[in-house]
VEXLUM-646927 format. One record per atom (N, C-alpha, C, CB): residue number from 0; residue in one letter; atom name; x, y, z. Coordinates in steps of 0.02 Angstrom, whole numbers, plus 50000, padded with zeros to 5 digits. Glycine has a CB too. Layout:
    i  aa  at      X      Y      Z
  NUM   a  CA      X      Y      Z
...
//
This chain:
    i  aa  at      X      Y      Z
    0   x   N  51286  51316  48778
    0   x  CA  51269  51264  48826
    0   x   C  51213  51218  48799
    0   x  CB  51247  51295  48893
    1   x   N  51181  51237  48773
    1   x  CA  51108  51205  48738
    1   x   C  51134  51169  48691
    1   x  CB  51049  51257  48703
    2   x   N  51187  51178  48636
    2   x  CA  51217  51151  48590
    2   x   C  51259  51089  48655
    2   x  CB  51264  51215  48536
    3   x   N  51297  51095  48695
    3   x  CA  51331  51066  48713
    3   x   C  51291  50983  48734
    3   x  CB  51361  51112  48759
    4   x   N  51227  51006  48776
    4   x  CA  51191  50971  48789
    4   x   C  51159  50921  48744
    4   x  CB  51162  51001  48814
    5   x   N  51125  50951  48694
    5   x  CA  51117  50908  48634
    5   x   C  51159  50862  48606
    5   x  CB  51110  50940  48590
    6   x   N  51197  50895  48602
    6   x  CA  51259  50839  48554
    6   x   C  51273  50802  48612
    6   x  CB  51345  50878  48513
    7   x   N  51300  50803  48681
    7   x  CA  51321  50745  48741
    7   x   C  51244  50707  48728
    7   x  CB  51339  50783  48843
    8   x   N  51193  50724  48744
    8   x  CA  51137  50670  48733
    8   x   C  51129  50636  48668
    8   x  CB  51073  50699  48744
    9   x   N  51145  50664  48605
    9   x  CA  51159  50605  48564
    9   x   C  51202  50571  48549
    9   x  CB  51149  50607  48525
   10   x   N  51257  50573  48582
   10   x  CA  51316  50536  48600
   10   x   C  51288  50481  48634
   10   x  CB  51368  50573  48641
   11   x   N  51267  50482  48686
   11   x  CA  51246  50447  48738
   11   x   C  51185  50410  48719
   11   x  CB  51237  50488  48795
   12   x   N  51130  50419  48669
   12   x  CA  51096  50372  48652
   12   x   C  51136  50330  48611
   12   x  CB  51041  50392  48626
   13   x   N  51166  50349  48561
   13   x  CA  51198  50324  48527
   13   x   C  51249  50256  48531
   13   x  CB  51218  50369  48516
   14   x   N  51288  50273  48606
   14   x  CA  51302  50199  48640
   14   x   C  51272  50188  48674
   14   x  CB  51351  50181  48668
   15   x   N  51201  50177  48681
   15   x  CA  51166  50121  48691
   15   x   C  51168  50071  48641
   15   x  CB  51106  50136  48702
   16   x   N  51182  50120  48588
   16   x  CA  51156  50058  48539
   16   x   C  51213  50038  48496
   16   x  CB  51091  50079  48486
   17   x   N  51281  50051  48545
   17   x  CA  51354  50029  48497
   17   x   C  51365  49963  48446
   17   x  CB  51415  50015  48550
   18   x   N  51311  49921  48453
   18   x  CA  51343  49868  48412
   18   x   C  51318  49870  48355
   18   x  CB  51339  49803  48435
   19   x   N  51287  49924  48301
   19   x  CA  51250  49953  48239
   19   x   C  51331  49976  48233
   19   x  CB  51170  50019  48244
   20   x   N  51365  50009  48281
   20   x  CA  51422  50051  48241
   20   x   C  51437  50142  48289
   20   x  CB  51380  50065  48139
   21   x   N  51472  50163  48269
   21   x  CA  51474  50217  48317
   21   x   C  51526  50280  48268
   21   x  CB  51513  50184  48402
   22   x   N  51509  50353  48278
   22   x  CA  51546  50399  48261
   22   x   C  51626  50360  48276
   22   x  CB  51524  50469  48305
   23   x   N  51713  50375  48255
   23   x  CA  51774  50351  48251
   23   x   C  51792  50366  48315
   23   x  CB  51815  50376  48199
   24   x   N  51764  50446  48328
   24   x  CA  51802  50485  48365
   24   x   C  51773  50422  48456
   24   x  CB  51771  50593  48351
   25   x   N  51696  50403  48435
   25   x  CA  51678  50363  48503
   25   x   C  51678  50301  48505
   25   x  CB  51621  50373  48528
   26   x   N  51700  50277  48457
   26   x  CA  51722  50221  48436
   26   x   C  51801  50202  48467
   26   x  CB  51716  50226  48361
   27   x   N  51837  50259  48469
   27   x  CA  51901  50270  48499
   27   x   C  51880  50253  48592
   27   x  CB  51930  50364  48476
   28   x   N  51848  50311  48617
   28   x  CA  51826  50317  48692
   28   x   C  51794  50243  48705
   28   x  CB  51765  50384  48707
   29   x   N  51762  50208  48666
   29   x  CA  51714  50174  48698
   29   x   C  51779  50113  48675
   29   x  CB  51621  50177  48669
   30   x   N  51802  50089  48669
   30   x  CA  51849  50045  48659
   30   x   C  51941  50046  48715
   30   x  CB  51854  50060  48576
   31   x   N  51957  50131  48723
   31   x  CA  51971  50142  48770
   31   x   C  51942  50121  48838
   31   x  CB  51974  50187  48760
   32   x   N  51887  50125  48842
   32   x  CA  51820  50108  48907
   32   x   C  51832  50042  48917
   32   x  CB  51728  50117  48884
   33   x   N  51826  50000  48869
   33   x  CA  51806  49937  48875
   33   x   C  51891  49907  48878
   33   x  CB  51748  49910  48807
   34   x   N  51951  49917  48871
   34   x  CA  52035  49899  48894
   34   x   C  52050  49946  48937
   34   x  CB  52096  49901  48834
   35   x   N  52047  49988  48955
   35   x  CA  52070  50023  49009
   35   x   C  52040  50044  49094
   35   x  CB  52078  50072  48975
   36   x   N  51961  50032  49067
   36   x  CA  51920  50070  49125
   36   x   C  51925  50144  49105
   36   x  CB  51952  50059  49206
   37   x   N  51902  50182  49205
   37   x  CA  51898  50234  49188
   37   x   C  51813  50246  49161
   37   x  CB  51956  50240  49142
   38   x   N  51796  50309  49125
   38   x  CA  51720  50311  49103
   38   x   C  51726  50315  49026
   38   x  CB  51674  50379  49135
   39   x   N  51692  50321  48976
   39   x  CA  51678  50349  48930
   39   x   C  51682  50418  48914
   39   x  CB  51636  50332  48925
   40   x   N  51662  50464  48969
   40   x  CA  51670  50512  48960
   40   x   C  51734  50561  48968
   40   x  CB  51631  50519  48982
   41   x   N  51772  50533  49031
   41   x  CA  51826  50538  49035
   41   x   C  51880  50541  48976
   41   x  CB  51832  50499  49071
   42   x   N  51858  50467  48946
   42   x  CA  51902  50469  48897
   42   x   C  51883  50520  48855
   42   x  CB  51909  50410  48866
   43   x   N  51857  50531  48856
   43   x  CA  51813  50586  48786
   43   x   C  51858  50646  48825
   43   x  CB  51688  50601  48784
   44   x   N  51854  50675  48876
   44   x  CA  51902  50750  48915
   44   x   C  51958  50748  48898
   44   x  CB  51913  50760  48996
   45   x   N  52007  50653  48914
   45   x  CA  52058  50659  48898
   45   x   C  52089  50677  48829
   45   x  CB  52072  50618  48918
   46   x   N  52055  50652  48797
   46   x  CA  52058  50644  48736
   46   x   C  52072  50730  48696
   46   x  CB  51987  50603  48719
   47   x   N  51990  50752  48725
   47   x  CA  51999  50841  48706
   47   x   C  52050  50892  48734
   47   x  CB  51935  50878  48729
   48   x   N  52067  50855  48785
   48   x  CA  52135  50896  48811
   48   x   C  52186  50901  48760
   48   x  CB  52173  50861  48873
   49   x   N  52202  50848  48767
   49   x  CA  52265  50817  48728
   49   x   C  52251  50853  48641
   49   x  CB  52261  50710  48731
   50   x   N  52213  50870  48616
   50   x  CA  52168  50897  48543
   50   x   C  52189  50990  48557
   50   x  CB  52049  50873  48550
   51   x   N  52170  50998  48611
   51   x  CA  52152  51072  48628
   51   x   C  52236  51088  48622
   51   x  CB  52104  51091  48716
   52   x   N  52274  51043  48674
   52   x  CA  52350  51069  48685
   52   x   C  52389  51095  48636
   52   x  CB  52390  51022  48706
   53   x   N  52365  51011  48588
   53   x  CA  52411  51020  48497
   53   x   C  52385  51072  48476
   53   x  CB  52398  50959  48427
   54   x   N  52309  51091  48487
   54   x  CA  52311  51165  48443
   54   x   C  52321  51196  48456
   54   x  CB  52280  51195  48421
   55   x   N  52340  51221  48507
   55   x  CA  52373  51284  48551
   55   x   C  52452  51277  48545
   55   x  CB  52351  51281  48641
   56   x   N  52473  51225  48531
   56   x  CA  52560  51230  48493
   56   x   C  52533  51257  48410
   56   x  CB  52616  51121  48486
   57   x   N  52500  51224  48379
   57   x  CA  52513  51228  48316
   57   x   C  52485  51289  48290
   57   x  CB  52492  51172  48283
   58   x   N  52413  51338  48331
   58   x  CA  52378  51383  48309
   58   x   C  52323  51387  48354
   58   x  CB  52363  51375  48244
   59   x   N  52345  51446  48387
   59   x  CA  52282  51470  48457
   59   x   C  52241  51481  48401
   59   x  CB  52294  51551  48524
   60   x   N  52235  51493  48365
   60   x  CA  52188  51545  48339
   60   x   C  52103  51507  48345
   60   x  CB  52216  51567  48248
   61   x   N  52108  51426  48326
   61   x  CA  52056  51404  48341
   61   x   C  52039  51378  48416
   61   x  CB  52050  51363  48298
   62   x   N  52071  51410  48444
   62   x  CA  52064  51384  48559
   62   x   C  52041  51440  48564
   62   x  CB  52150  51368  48633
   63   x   N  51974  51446  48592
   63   x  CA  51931  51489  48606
   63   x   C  51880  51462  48675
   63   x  CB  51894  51502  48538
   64   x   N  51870  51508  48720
   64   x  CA  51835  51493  48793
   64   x   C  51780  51412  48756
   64   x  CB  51768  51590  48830
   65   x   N  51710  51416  48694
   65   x  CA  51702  51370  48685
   65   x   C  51743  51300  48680
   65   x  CB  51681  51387  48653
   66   x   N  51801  51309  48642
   66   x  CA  51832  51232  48623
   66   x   C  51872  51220  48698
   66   x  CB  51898  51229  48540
   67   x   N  51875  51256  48759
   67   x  CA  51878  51207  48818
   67   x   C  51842  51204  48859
   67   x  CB  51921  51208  48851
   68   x   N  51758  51214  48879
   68   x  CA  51701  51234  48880
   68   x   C  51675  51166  48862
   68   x  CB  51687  51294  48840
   69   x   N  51683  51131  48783
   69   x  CA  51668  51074  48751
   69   x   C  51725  51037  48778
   69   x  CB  51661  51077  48674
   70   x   N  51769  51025  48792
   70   x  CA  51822  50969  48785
   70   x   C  51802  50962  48858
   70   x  CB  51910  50985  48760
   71   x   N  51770  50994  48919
   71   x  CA  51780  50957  48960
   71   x   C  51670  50942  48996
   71   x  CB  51854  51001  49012
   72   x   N  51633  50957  48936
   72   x  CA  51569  50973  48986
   72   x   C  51536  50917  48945
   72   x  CB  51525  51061  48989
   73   x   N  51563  50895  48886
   73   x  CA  51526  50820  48802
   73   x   C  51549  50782  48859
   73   x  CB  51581  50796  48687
   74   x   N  51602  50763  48869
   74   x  CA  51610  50708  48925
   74   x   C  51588  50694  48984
   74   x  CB  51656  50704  48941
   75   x   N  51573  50772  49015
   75   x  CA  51540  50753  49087
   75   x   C  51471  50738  49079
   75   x  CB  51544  50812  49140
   76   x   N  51447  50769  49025
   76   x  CA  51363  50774  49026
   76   x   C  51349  50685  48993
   76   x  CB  51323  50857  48956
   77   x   N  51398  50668  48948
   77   x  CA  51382  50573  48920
   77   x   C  51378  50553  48975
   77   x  CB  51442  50517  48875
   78   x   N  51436  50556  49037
   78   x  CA  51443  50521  49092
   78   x   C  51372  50535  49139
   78   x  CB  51515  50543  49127
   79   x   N  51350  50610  49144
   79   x  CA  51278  50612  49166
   79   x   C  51214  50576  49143
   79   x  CB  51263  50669  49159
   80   x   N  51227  50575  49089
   80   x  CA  51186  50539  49038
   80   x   C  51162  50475  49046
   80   x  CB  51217  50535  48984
   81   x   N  51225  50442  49042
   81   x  CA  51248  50365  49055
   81   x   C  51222  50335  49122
   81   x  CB  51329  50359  49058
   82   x   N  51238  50396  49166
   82   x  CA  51238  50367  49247
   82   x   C  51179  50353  49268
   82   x  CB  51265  50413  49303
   83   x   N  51112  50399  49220
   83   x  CA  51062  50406  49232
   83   x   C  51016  50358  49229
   83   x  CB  51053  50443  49209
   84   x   N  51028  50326  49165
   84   x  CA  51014  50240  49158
   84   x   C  50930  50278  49119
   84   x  CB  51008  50169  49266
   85   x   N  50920  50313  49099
   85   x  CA  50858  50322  49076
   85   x   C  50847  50315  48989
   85   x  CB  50839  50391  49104
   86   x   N  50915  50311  48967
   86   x  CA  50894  50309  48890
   86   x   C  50893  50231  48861
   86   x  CB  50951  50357  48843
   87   x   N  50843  50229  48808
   87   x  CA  50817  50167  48777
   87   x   C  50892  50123  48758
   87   x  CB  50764  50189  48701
   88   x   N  50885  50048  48778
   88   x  CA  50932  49989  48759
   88   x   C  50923  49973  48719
   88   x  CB  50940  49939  48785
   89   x   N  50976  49937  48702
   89   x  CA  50984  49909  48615
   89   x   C  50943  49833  48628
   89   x  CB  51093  49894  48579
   90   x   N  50875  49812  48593
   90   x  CA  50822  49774  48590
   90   x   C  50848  49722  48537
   90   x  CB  50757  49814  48574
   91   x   N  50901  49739  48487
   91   x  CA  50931  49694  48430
   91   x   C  50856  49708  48398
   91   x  CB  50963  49600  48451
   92   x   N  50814  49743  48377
   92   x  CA  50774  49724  48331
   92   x   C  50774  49804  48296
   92   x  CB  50699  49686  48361
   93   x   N  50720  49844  48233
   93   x  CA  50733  49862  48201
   93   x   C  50728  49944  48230
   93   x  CB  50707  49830  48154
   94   x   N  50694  49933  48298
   94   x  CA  50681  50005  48347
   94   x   C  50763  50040  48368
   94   x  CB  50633  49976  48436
   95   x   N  50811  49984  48356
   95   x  CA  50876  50002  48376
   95   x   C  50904  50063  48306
   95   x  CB  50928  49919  48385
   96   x   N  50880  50033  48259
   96   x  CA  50902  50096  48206
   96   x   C  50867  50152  48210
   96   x  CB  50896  50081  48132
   97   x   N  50801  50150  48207
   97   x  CA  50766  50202  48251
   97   x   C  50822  50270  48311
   97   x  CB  50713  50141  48305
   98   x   N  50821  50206  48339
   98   x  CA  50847  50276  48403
   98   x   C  50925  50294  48379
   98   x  CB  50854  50240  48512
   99   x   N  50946  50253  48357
   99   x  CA  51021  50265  48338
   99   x   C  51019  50326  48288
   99   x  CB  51058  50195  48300
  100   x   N  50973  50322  48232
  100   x  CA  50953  50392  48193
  100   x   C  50937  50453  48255
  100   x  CB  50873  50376  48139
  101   x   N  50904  50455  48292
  101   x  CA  50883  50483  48317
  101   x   C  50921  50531  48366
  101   x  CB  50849  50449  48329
  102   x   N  50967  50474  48382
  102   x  CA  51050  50500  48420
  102   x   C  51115  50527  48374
  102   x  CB  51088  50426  48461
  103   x   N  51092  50522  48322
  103   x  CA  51140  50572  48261
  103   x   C  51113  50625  48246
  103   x  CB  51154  50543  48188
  104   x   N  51041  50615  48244
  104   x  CA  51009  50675  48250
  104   x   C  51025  50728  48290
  104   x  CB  50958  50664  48263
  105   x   N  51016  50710  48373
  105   x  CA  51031  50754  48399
  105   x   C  51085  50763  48402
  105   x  CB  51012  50758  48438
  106   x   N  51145  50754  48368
  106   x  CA  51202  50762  48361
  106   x   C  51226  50805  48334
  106   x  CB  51222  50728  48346
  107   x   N  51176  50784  48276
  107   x  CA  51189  50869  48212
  107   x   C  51151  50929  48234
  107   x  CB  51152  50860  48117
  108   x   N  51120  50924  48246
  108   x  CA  51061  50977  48299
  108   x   C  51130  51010  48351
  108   x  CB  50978  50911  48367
  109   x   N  51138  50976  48392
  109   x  CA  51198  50992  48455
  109   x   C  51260  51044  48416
  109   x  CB  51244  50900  48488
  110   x   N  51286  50995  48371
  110   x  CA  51360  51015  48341
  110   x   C  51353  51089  48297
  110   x  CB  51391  50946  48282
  111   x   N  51270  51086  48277
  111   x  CA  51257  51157  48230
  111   x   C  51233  51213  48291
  111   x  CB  51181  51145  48160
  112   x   N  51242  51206  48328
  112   x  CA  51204  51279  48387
  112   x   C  51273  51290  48416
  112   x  CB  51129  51254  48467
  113   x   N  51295  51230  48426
  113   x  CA  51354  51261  48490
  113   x   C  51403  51278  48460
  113   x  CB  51384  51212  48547
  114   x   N  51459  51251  48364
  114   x  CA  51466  51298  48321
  114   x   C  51420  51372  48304
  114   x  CB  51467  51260  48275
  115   x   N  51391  51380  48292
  115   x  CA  51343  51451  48278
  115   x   C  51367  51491  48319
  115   x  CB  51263  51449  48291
  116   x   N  51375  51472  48363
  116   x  CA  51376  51528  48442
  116   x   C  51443  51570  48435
  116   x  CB  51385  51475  48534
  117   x   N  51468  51551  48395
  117   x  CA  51551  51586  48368
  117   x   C  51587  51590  48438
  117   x  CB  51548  51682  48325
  118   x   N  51603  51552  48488
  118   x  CA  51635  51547  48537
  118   x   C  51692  51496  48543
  118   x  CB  51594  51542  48578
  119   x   N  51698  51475  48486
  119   x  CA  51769  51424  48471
  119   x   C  51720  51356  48439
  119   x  CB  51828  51396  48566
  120   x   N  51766  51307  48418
  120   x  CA  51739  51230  48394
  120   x   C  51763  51200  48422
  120   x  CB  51744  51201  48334
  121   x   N  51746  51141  48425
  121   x  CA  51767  51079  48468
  121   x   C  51832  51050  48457
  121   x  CB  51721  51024  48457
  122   x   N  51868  51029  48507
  122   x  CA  51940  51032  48514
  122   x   C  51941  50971  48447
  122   x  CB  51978  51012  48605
  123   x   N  51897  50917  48433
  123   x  CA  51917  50893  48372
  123   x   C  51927  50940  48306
  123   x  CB  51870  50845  48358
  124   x   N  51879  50970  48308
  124   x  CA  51885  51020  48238
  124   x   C  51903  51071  48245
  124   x  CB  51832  51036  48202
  125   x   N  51934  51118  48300
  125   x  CA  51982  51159  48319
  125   x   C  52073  51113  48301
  125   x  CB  51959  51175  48409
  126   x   N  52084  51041  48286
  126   x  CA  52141  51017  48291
  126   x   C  52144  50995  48221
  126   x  CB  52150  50969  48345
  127   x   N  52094  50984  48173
  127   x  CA  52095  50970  48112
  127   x   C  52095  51040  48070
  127   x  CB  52040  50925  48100
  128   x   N  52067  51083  48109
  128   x  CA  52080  51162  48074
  128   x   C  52154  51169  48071
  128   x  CB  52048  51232  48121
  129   x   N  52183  51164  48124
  129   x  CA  52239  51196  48137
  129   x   C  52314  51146  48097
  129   x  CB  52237  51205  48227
  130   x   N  52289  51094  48079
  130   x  CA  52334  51038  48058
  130   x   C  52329  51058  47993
  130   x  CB  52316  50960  48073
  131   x   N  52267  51061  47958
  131   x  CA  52245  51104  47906
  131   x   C  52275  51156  47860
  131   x  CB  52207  51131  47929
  132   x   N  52299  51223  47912
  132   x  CA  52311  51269  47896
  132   x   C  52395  51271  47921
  132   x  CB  52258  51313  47920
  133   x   N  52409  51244  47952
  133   x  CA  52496  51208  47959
  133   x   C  52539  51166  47873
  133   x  CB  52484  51120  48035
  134   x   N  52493  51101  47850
  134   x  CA  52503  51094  47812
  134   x   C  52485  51100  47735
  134   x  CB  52510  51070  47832
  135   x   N  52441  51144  47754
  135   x  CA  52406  51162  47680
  135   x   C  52349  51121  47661
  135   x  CB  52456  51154  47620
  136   x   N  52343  51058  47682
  136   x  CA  52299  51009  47658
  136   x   C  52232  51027  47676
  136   x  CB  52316  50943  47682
  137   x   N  52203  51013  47614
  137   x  CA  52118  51042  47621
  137   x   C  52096  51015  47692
  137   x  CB  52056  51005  47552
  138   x   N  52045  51041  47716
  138   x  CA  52002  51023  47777
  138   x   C  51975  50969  47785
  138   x  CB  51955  51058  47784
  139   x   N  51939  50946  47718
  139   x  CA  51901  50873  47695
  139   x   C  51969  50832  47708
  139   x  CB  51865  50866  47600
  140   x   N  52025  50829  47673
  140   x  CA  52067  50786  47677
  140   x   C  52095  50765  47764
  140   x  CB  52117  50813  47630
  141   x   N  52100  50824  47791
  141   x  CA  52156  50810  47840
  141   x   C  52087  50768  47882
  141   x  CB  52208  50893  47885
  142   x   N  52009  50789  47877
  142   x  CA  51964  50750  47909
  142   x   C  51952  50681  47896
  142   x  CB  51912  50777  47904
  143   x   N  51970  50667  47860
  143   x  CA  51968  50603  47806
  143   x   C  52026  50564  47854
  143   x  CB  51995  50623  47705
  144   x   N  52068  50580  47849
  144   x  CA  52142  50541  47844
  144   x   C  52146  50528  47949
  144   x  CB  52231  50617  47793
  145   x   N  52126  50615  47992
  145   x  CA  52116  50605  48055
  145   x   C  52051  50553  48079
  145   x  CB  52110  50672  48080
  146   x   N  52014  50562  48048
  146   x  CA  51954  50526  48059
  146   x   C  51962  50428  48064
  146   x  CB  51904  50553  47991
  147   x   N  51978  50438  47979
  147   x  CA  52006  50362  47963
  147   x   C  52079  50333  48015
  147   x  CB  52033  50364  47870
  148   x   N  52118  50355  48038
  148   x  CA  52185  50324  48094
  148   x   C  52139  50323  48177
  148   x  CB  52277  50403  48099
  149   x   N  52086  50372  48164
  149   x  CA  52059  50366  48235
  149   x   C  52028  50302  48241
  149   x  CB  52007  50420  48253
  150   x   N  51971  50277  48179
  150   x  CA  51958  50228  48164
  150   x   C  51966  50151  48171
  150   x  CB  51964  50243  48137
  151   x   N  52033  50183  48138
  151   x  CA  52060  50111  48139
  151   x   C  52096  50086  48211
  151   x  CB  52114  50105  48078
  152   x   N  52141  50156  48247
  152   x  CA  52167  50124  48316
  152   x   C  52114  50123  48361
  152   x  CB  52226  50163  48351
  153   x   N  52038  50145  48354
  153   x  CA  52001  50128  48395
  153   x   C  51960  50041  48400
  153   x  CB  51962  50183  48388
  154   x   N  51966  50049  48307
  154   x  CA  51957  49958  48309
  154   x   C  52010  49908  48354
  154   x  CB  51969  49928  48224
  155   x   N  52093  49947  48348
  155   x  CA  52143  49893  48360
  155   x   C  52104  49873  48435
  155   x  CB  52236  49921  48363
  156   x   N  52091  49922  48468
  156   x  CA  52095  49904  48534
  156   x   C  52033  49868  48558
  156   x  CB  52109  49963  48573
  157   x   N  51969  49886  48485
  157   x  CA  51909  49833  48506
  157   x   C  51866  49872  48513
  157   x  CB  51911  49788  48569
  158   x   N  51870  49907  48505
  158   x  CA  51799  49983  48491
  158   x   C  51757  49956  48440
  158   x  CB  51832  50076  48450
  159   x   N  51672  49979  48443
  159   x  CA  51636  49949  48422
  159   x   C  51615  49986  48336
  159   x  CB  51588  49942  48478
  160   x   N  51635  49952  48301
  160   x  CA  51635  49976  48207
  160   x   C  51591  49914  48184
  160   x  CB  51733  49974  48153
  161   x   N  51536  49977  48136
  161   x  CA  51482  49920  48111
  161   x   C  51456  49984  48056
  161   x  CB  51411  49879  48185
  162   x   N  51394  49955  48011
  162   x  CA  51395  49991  48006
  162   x   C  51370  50069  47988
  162   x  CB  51411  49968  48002
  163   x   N  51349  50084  48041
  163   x  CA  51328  50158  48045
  163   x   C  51394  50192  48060
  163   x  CB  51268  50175  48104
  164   x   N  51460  50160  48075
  164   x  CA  51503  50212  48088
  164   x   C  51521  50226  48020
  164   x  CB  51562  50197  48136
  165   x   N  51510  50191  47968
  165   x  CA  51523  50227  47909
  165   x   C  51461  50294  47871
  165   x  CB  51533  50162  47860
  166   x   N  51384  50281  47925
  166   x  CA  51342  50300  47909
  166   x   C  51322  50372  47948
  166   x  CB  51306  50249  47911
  167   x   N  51368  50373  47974
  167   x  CA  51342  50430  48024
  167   x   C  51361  50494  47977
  167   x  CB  51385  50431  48111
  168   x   N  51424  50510  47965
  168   x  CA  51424  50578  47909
  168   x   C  51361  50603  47877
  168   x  CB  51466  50563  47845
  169   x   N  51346  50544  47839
  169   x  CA  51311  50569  47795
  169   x   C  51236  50589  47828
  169   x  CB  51311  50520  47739
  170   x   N  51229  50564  47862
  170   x  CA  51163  50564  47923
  170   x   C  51189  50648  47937
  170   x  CB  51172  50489  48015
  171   x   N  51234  50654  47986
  171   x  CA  51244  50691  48043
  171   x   C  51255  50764  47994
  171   x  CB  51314  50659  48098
  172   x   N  51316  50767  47935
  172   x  CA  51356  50829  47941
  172   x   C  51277  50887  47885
  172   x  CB  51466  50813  47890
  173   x   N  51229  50847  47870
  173   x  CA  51195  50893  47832
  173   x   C  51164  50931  47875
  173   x  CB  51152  50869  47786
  174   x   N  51108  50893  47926
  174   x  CA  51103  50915  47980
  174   x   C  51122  50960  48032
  174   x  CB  51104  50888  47990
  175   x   N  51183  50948  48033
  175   x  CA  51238  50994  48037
  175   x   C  51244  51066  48025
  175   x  CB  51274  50973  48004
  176   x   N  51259  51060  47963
  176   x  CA  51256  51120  47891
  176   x   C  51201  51155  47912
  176   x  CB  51240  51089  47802
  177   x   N  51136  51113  47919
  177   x  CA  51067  51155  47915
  177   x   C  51062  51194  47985
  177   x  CB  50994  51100  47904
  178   x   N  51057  51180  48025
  178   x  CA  51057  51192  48093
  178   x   C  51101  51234  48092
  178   x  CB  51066  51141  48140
  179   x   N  51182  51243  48094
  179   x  CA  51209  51284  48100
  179   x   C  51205  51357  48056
  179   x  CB  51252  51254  48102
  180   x   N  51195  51365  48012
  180   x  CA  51146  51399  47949
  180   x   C  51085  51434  47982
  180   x  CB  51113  51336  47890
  181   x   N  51053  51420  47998
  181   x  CA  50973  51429  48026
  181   x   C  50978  51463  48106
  181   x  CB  50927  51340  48031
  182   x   N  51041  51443  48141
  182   x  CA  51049  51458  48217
  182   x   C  51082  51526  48183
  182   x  CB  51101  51398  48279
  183   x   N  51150  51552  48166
  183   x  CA  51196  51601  48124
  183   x   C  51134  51638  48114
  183   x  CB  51244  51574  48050
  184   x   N  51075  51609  48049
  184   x  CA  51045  51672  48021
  184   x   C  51006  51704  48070
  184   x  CB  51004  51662  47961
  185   x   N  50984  51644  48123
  185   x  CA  50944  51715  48183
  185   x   C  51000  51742  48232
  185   x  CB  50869  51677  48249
  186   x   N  51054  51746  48238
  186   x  CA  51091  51777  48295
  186   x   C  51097  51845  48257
  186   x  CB  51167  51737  48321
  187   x   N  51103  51819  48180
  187   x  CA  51139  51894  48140
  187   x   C  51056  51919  48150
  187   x  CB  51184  51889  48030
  188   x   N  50991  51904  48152
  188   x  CA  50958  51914  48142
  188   x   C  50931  51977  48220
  188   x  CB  50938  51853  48115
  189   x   N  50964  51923  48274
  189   x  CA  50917  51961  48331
  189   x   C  50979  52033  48350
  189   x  CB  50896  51891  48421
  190   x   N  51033  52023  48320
  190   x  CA  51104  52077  48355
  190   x   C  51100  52142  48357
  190   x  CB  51172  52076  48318
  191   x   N  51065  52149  48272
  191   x  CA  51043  52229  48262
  191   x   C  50995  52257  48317
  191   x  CB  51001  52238  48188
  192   x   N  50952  52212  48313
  192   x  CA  50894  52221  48361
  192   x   C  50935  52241  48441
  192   x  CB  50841  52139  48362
  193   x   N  50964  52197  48478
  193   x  CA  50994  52210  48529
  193   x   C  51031  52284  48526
  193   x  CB  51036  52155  48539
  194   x   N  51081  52295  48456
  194   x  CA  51108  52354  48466
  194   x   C  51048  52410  48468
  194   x  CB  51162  52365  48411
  195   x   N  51016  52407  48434
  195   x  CA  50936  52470  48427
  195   x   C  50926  52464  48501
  195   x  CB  50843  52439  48371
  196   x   N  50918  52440  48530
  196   x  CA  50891  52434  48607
  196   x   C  50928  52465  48652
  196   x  CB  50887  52365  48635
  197   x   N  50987  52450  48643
  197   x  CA  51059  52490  48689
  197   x   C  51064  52567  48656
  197   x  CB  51155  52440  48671
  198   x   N  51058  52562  48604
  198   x  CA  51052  52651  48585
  198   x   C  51007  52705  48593
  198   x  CB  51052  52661  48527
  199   x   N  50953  52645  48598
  199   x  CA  50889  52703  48609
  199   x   C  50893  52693  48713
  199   x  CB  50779  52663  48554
  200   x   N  50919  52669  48734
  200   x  CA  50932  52661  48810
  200   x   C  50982  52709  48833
  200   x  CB  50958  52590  48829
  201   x   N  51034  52746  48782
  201   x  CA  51086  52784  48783
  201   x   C  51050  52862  48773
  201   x  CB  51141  52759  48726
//
């Protein structure tokens, strides 16, 4: 839940400040938003539904209580987020890259705890696993190729691409790496401990 929270709040700073550029995947939602109506976040549920389903045809193995847990609480909590009206606007001056870092930040922070928690991945990367391991194609690739068509049909429709959406990876996935790394080594860290506690309670 803490992971969940994080990552919906740097989502949500993040379009404040959509016209720097935006992750593909919200670049998709927020362009959906702006031709269809409806919320942002919504689109973001619909979206994970529709992610979660295909992987559950193609390979439960990555649909786990987390990856529908995430597909439906990133969207409600942006939409909480959003509704709230409390996070910093885009000023057009150089404080906007500022917070926009700051909202990838907590992104990679978010995406590395609530992975760690070994309770499933997010119906995006629960659907690129599973496409993955269907066609053989490395992980990097099938992310590459899903990432880039999300991209681009999120431009068709007018979604906002600039560019930090080319900048965010490299920002976000180390961050990522580290955090998720560092959360893992204390869970393996506190478990023993928990089991010692239940045995000497026995």
């Amino acid at each position: 839940m803490i992971g969940t929270i994080l990552f919906s709040f740097g989502i949500s700073v993040t379009i404040n400040m959509q016209h720097l550029g935006l992750h593909p995947w919200d670049v998709l939602n927020v362009g959906l938003f702006d031709k269809f109506g409806l919320t942002i976040g919504t689109w973001n549920i619909i979206i994970g539904i529709i992610l979660v389903t295909v992987s559950l045809i193609l390979d439960r193995t990555y649909v786990r209580i987390g990856t529908i847990l995430n597909a439906f609480l990133v969207g409600s909590f942006v939409d909480f987020y959003l509704w709230l009206d409390f996070l910093p606007k885009a000023s057009h001056t150089w404080m906007d890259v500022v917070v926009i870092v700051a909202g990838i930040v907590f992104m990679g922070i978010g995406g590395g705890i609530y992975n760690a928690a070994g309770i499933g991945s997010g119906p995006r990367d629960g659907f690129m696993l599973s496409i993955s391991d269907k066609t053989g194609v490395s992980i990097g690739k099938v992310r590459i190729i899903t990432e880039t068509s999300i991209l681009l049909l999120g431009l068709l429709i007018g979604g906002p691409v600039f560019i930090f959406t080319l900048i965010f990876t490299f920002v976000q996935s180390p961050i990522f790496q580290f955090i998720y790394l560092k959360v893992v080594e204390f869970l393996n860290r506190i478990e023993p401990n928990k089991k010692q506690q239940k045995s000497k309670a026995i």
